[in-house]
C-alpha positions in Angstrom: 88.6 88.5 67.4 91.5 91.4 67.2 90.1 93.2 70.3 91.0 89.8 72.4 94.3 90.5 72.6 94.7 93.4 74.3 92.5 92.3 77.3 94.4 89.1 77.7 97.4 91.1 77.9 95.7 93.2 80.3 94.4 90.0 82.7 98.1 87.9 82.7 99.4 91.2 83.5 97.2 91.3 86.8 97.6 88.2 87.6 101.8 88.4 87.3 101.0 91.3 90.0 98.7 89.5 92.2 101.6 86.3 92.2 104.1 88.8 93.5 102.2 90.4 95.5 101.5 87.6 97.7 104.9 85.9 97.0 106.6 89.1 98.7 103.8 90.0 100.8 105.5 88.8 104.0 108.4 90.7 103.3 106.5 94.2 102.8 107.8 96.8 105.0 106.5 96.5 108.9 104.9 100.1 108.5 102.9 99.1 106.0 99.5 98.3 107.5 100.5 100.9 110.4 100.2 104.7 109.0 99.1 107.3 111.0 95.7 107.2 109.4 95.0 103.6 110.1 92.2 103.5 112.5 91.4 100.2 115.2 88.9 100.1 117.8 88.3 97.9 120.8 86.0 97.4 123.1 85.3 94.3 125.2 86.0 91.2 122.6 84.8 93.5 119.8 88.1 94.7 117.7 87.7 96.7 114.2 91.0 97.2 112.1 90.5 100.1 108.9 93.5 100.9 107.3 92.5 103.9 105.8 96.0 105.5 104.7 97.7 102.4 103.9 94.1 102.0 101.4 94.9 105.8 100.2 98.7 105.1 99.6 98.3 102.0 97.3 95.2 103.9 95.6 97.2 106.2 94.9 100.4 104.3 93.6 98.2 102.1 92.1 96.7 105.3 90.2 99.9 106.4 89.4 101.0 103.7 87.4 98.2 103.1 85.6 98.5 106.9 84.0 102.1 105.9 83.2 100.5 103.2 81.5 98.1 105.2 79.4 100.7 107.5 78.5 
């Protein structure tokens, strides 16, 4: 039972995030969503959004923190 606390930790912790995360999400930057490397297509009524640096750039932050957090 002593290695139950550390995942609990772990979960409220993600779930704090997740709460903020959609309780500021509206008032994220307009760029956000709109890097260079995001790609859409269109053709006809067919539409496709990836946004494939915004993905890299929270990857990466997210990454970042969690090796602060190892540390």
């Amino acid at each position: 039972m002593s290695n139950f606390g550390k995942p609990l930790i772990i979960l409220g912790l993600v779930l704090v995030v997740t709460g903020l995360f959609f309780t500021f999400a509206p008032k994220l930057p307009a760029w956000l969503g709109r890097l260079p490397g995001d790609f859409a297509f269109k053709r006809g009524n067919f539409s496709l959004y990836f946004p494939f640096a915004t993905c890299l750039l929270i990857s990466a932050i997210v990454s970042f923190i969690m090796w602060l957090l190892r540390k």
